[in-house]
C-alpha positions as CSV (number, residue, x, y, z in Angstrom):
1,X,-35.6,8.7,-58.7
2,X,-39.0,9.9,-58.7
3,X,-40.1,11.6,-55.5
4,X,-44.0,11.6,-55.1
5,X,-46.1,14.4,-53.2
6,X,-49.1,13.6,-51.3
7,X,-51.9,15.0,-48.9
8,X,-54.0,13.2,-46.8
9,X,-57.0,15.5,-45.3
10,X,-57.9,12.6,-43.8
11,X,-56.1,9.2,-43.0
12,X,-58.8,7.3,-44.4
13,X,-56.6,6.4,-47.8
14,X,-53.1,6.3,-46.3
15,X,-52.0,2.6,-46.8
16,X,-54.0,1.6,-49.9
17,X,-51.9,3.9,-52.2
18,X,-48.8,3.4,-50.3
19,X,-49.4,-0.8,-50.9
20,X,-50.1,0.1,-54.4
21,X,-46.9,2.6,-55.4
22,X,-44.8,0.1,-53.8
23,X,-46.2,-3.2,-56.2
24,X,-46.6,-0.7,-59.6
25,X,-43.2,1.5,-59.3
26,X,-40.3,-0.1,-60.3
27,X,-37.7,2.6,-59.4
28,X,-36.7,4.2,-56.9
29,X,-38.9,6.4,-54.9
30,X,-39.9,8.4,-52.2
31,X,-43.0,9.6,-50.5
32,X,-43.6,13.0,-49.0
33,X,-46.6,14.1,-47.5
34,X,-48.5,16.4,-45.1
35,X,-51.5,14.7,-43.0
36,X,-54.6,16.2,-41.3
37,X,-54.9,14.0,-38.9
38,X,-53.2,11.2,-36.8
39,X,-49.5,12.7,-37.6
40,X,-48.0,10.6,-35.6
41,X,-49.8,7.2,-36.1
42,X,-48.6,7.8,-39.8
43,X,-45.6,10.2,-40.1
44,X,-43.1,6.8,-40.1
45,X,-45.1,5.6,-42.9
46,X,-43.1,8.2,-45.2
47,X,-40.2,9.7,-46.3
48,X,-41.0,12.6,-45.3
49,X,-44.2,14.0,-43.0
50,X,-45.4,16.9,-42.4
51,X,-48.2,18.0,-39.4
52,X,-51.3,19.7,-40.3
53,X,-53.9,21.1,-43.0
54,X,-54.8,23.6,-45.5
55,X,-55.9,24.5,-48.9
56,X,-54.0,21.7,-51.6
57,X,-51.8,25.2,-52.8
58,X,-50.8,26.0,-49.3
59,X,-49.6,22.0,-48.3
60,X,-48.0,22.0,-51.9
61,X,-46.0,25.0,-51.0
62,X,-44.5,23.6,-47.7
63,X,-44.2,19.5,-49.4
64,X,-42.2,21.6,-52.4
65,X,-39.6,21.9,-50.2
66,X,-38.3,18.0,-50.1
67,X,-38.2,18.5,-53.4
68,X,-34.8,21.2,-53.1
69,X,-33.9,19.7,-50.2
70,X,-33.4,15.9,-52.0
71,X,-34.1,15.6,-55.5
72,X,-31.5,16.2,-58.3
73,X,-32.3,18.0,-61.8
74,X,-33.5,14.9,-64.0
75,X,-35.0,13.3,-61.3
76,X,-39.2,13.1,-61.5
77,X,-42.0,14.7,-59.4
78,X,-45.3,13.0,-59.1
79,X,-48.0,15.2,-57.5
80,X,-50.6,12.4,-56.7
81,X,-53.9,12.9,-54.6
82,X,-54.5,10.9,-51.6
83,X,-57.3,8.5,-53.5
84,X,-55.5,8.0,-56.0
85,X,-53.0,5.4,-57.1
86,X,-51.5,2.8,-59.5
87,X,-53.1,-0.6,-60.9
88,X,-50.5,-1.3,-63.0
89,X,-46.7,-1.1,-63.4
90,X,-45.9,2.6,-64.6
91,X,-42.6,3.4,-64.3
92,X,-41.6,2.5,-67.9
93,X,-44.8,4.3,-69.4
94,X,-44.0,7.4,-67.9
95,X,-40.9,7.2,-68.6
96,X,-41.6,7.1,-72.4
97,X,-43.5,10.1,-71.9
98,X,-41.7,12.4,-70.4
99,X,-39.2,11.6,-73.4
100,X,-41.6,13.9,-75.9
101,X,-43.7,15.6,-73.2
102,X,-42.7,17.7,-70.6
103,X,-45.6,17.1,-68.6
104,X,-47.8,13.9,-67.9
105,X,-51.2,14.6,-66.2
106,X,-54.7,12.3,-65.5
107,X,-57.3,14.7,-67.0
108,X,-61.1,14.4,-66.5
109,X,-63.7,16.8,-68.2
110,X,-66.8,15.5,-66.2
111,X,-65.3,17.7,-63.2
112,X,-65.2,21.0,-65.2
113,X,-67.7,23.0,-65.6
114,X,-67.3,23.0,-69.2
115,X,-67.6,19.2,-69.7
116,X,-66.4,19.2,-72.8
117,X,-62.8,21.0,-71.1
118,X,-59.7,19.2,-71.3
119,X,-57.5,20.2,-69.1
120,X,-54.6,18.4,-66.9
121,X,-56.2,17.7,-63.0
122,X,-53.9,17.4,-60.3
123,X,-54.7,13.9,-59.1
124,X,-52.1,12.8,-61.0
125,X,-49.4,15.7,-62.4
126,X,-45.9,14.5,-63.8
127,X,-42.7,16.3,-64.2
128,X,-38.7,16.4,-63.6
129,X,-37.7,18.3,-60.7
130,X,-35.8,20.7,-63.0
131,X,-39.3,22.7,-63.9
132,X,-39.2,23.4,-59.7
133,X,-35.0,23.4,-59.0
134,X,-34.2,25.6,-61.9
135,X,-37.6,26.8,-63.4
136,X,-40.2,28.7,-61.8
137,X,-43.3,25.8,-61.9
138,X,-43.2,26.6,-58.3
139,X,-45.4,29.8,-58.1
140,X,-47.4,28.4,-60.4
141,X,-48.1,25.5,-58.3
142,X,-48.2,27.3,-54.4
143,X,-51.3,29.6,-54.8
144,X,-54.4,29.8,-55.9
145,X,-54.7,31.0,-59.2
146,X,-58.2,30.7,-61.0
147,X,-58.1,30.7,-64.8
148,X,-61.4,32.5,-65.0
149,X,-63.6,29.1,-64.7
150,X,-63.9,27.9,-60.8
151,X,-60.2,26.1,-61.6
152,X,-58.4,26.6,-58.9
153,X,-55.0,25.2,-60.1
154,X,-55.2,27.6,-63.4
155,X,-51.3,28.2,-62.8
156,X,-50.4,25.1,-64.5
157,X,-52.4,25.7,-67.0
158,X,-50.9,29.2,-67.3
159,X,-47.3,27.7,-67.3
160,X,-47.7,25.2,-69.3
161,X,-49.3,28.0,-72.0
162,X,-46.3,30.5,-70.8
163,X,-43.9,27.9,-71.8
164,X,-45.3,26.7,-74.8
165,X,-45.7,23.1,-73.3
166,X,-47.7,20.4,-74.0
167,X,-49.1,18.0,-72.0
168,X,-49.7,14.1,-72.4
169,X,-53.2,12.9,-71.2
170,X,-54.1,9.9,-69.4
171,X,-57.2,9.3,-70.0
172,X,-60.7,8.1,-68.7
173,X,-60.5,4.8,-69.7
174,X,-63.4,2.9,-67.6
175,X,-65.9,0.0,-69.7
176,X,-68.0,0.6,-66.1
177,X,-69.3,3.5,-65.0
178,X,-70.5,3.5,-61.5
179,X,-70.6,7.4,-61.2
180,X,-69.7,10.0,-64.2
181,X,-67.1,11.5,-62.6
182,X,-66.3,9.1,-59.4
183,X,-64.5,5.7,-59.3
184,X,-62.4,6.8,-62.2
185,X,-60.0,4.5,-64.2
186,X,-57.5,6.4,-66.8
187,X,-55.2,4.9,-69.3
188,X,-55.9,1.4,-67.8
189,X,-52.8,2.7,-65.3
190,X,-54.1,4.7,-62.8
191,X,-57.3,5.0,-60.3
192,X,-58.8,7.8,-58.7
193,X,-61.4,7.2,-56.2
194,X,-62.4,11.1,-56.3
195,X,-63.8,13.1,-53.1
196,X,-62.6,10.7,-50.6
197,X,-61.7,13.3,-47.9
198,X,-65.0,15.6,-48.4
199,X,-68.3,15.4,-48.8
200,X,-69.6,13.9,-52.5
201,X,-71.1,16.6,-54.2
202,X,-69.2,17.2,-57.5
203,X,-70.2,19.1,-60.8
204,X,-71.9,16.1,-62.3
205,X,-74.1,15.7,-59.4
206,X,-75.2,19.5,-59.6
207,X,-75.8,18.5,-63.6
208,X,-78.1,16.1,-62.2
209,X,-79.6,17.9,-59.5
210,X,-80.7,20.6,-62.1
211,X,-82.0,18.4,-64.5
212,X,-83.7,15.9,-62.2
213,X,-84.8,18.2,-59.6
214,X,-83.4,15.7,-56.5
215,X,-82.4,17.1,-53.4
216,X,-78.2,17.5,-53.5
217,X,-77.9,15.4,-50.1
218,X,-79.8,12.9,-50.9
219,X,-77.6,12.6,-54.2
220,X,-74.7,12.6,-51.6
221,X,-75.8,10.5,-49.5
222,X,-76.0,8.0,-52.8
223,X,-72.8,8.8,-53.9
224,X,-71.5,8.1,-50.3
225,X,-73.5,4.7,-49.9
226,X,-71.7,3.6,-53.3
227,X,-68.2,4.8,-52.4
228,X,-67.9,2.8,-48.9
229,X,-69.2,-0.1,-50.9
230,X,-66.5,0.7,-53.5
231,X,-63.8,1.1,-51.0
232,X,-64.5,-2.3,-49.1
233,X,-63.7,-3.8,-52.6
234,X,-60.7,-2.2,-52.6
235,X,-59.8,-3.4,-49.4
236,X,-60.9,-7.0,-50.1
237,X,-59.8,-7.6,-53.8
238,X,-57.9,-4.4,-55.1
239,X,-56.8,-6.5,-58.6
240,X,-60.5,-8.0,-59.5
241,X,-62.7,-4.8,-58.4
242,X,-59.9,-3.1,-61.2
243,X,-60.3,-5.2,-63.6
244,X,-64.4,-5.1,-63.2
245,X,-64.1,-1.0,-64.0
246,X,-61.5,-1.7,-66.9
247,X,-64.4,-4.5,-68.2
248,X,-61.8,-7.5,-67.9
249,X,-63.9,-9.6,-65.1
250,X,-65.6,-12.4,-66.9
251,X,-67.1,-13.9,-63.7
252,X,-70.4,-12.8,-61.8
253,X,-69.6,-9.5,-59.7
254,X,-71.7,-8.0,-56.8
């Protein structure tokens, strides 16, 4: 069983993932969220919904309880971002995985400060529920702890350190590029839209602002144009607008 935990801001991203975990996971699962708005349009959607907002530390904390409350030992935990999802089947990968590591994560270094970082991100973070049930992953997961560099989840990185872990990386694994750090593909297995319950101002576009001199909003207000256009793709034709990032689309795209 792998039990997935989710946060939607916004509601905006709710049924594309939840399409896409239910074609690309072949095991058993469950969803668990908390949702920022229109709880009760949504709440029957999952396994398990919870009302309201906050900080990703302080809705991890209150969604870490359906993890003691239903999940055994050896069974997994996926912390996934809202904008994020599958694009291929990955129960079977992961699985392999977590055979030599005790952690699987997406990583991106384009969103660190240090761009040359590598460093698990939690848009995609996978573990088995012992590290919460009889471990102590938990406090490392429920606050805010910075590691010195603007990360905000530095716990994991402390634990995994603490414990001498290591970590698998997926990584960036996009042919096209519409954005350095947005509209992300990694291992071919997993997308992250990135930013798609806030405002699109990231560290590459501060990179850019700098070098460039361009206003921030109008850089933005780019990004933004490009994202809806991105996200009506998704809608439309999930499978060809995938294999167009991944460089597998032989056919004229617009």
């Amino acid at each position: 069983m792998i039990h997935i935990l989710t946060i939607h801001y916004k509601d905006k991203w709710v049924d594309i993932p939840k399409k896409q975990l239910e074609k690309f996971v072949d095991e058993d699962y469950k969803v668990y969220t908390r949702l920022g708005e229109n709880y009760d349009k949504h709440k029957d959607k999952f396994d398990g919904a919870l009302d309201g907002a906050g900080h990703w530390t302080e809705s991890m904390k209150l969604l870490l309880d359906f993890i003691h409350k239903n999940a055994k030992s050896d069974d997994k935990v996926l912390l996934l971002d809202s904008d994020a999802f599958p694009i291929k089947p990955i129960s079977s990968f992961l699985n392999e995985k977590l055979k030599d590591y005790p952690f699987v994560s997406c990583q991106e270094p384009e969103h660190e400060i240090d761009n040359t970082r590598k460093i698990p991100h939690p848009m995609f973070m996978l573990f088995e529920a012992k590290h919460i049930l009889e471990g102590d992953l938990e406090n490392y997961l429920n606050r805010i702890i910075d590691d010195g560099t603007g990360t905000w989840w530095g716990g994991v990185i402390s634990w995994l350190h603490r414990n001498g872990y290591e970590y698998y990386p997926i990584e960036r694994s996009n042919k096209i590029n519409l954005h350095p750090l947005y509209f992300g593909v990694y291992g071919d297995i997993i997308y992250h839209h990135w930013a798609g319950s806030r405002k699109m101002i990231t560290r590459p576009d501060r990179r850019r602002a700098t070098k460039s001199g361009e206003d921030i909003d109008t850089i933005a207000e780019e990004n933004h144009k490009i994202s809806e256009s991105v996200f009506e793709q998704i809608e439309s034709q999930i499978d060809t607008f995938m294999d167009y990032l991944m460089g597998n689309y032989e056919g004229e795209y617009e």
